[in-house]
C-alpha positions in Angstrom: 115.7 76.2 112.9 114.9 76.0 109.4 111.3 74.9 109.8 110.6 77.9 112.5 111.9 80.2 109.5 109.2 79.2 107.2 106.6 79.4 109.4 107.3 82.5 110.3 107.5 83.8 106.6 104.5 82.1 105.8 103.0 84.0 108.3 104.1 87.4 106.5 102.7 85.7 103.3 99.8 84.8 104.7 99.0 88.2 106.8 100.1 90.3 103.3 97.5 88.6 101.2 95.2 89.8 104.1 95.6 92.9 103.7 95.7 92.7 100.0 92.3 91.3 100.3 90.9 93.6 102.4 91.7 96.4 100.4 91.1 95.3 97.2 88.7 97.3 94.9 88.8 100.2 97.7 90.0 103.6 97.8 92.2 105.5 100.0 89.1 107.4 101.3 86.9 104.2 101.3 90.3 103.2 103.8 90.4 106.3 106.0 86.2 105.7 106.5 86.1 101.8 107.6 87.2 101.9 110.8 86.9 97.7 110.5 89.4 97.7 107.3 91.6 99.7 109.0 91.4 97.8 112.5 92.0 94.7 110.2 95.3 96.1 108.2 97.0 97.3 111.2 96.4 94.0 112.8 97.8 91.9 109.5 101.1 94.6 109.8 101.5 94.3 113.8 101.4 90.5 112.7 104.5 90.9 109.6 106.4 92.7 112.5 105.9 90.2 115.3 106.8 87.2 112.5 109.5 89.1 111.6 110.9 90.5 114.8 110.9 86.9 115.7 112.7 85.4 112.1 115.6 88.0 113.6 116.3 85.9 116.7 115.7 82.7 115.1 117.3 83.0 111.8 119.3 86.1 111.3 121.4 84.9 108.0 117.1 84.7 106.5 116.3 88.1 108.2 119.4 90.0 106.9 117.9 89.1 103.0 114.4 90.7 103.3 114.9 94.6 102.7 113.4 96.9 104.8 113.0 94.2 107.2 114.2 96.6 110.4 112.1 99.3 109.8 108.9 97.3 108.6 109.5 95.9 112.8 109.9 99.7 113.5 106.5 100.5 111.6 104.8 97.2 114.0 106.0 99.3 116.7 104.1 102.5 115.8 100.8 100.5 114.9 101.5 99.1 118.5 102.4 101.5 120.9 101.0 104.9 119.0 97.8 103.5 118.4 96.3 106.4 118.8 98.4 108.6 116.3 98.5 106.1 113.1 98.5 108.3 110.3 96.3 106.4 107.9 98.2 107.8 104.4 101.5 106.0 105.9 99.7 102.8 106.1 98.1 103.2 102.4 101.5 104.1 101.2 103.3 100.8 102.8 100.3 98.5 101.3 100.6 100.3 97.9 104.6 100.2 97.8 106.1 97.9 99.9 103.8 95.1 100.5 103.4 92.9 97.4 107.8 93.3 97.2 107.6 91.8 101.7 105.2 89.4 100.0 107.2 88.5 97.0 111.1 88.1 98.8 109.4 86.3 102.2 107.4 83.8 99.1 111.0 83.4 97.4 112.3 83.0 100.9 109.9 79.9 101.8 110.8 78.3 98.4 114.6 78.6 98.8 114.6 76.9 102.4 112.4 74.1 100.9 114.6 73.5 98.5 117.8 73.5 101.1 116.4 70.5 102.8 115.2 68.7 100.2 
């Protein structure tokens, strides 16, 4: 089970720096007016919740150390199902507060488990 755990924090890792790339050098307004950058972030998020909705079932001692981890699945949700009422300051706010920590502790996260097996 190990092995499924790091892929799917790597998938976190690797859908964070996504977004972290696709908003680089922008503004909030240059955010709100690309239709494309925002298509793409709220893809990269739906991603972090599906890899981590799934880390819950797989490995739930690894889920239970990422903070926030049951409402960032909650947020997934909303980008999912209320597509159509995504309030675009939320999202800015989640990539400008609580992103680089996801990226940082799911990072750690990959390292520890390495280090388990080895």
């Amino acid at each position: 089970m190990r092995r499924d755990s790091r892929v799917l924090l790597m998938a976190v890792v690797e859908s964070a720096d996504a977004i972290a790339d696709a908003v680089e050098g922008i503004s909030f307004d240059d955010y709100c007016n690309s239709r494309l950058i925002r298509a793409a972030v709220e893809r990269e998020f739906i991603t972090i919740g599906e890899a981590l909705n799934n880390l819950s079932r797989v490995d739930s001692d690894v889920f239970a150390r990422i903070d926030q981890a049951v409402r960032i699945i909650s947020f997934r949700n909303k980008l999912t199902h209320e597509y159509d009422r995504v309030d675009d300051a939320l999202v800015w706010g989640v990539i400008q507060k609580s992103l680089s920590p996801l990226r940082a502790t799911c990072a750690a996260l990959i390292d520890s488990l390495q280090h388990e097996e080895s």
